[in-house]
LOMARKOL-458475 format. One record per residue (C-alpha): residue in three letters; x, y, z. Coordinates in steps of 0.5 Angstrom, whole numbers, plus 500, padded with zeros to 3 digits. Example, Ala and Ser with C-alpha at 12.3 -4.5 7.8 and 13.67 -1.06 7.14 Angstrom:
2
ALA525491516SER527498514
END
This chain:
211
UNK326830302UNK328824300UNK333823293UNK331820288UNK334812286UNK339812281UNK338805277UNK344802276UNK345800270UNK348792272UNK345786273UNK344779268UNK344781260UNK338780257UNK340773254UNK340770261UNK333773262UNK331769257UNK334763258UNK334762265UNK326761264UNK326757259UNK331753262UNK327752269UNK320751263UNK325744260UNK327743267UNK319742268UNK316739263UNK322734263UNK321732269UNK313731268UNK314727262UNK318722266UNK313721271UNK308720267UNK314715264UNK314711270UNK307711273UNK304708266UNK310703266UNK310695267UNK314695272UNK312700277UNK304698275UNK307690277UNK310693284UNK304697286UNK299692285UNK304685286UNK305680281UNK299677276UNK299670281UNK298675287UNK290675285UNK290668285UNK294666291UNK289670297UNK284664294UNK288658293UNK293658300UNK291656306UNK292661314UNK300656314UNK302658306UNK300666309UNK308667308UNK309666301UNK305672297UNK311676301UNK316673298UNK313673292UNK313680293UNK305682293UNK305686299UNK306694295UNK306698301UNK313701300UNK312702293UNK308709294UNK313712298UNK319709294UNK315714289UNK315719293UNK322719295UNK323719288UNK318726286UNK322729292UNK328729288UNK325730282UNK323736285UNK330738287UNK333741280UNK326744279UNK326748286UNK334750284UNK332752277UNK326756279UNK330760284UNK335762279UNK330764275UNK326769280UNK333771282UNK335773275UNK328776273UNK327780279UNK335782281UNK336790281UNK341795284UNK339803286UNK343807289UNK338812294UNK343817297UNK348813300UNK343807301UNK345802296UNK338797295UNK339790291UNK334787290UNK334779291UNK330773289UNK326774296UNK327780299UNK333786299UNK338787302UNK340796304UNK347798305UNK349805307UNK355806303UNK357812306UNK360808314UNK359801311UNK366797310UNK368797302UNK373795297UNK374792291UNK376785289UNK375781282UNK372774281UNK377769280UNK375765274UNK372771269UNK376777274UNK370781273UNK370786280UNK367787284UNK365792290UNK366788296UNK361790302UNK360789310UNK354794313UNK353792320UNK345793320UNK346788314UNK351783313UNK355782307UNK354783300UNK358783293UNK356789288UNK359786281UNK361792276UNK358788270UNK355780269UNK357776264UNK357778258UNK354785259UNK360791259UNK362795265UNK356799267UNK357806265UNK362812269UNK355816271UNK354809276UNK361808278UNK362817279UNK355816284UNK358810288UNK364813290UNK361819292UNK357815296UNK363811299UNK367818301UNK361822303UNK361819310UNK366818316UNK368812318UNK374809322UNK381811320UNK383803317UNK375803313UNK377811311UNK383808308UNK380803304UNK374807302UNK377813300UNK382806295UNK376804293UNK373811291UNK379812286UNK379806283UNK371807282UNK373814280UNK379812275UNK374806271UNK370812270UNK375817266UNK376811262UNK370809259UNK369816259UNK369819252UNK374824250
END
């Protein structure tokens, strides 16, 4: 029978949920207005379409003055693809602030036995605790820590204890993770630093545990 998943209870705050759409919609609607700005401006409706003495050239000069509307400018073929070169990096913030948002929407962590599943914009990623290599670290700027993980059959992956803004998660977490960690053999230098990061995940949660 397989073991029922254990929520982690880590992740973006509800603020960062709320703010990551809404910014991704401002990021939307900004760059529509501009479009929109662009395309019903003079200046782009002169350059598609040429000059206004462009419709009054083609009759007036002959087969030897042919030259001269391209010099003046009135050949517009390069117009629609500087503007799709335009819309292109237009889209950029969109798409960046479009995956941060499902990134943020969807992220979720579950410990299943040993297994741990975080769950990503796209897919998930599964690393067994129990014979992956783990330690712990802390993020430079803010020094939150942070699980440090390499499981062969999944790559690497970082488990951060808490996000910005949101408390440690909760000593039942921390407990389970170190079960996980130290439930499975492993090479003597991995043995050693798991059993390192066992405890440390064991002693957070004497501390945050009431007394």
């Amino acid at each position: 029978m397989s073991a029922t998943p254990l929520r982690l209870h880590v992740g973006p705050s509800i603020r960062a949920k709320i703010i990551a759409p809404v910014g991704t919609l401002f990021i939307v609607l900004q760059q529509a207005v501009y479009v929109i700005a662009l395309v019903r401006s003079p200046s782009f409706q002169e350059s598609l379409h040429g000059p206004l003495i462009c419709d009054y050239l083609s009759d007036a000069l002959t087969s030897e003055q042919g030259e001269i509307p391209d010099y003046l400018g009135c050949d517009g073929s390069f117009v629609p693809i500087l503007f799709v070169g335009i819309m292109m990096l237009g889209l950029i913030p969109v798409i960046a602030m479009a995956y941060l948002s499902v990134r943020v929407l969807r992220y979720r962590v579950e410990l299943c036995g040993t297994v741990l599943v975080m769950q990503g914009a796209l897919k998930a990623k599964r690393f067994d605790l129990s014979s992956a290599k783990v330690d712990m670290d802390a993020s430079t700027i803010r020094q939150i820590p942070y699980l440090r993980i390499y499981d062969p059959a999944a790559g690497r992956g970082r488990l951060f204890l808490r996000d910005v803004g949101t408390p440690l998660m909760p000593p039942g977490d921390l407990l389970a993770l170190a079960d996980a960690i130290e439930s499975g053999r492993r090479p003597e230098t991995f043995a050693e630093q798991a059993t390192r990061t066992a405890t440390t995940l064991r002693r957070l949660a004497t501390t945050l545990s009431p007394v």
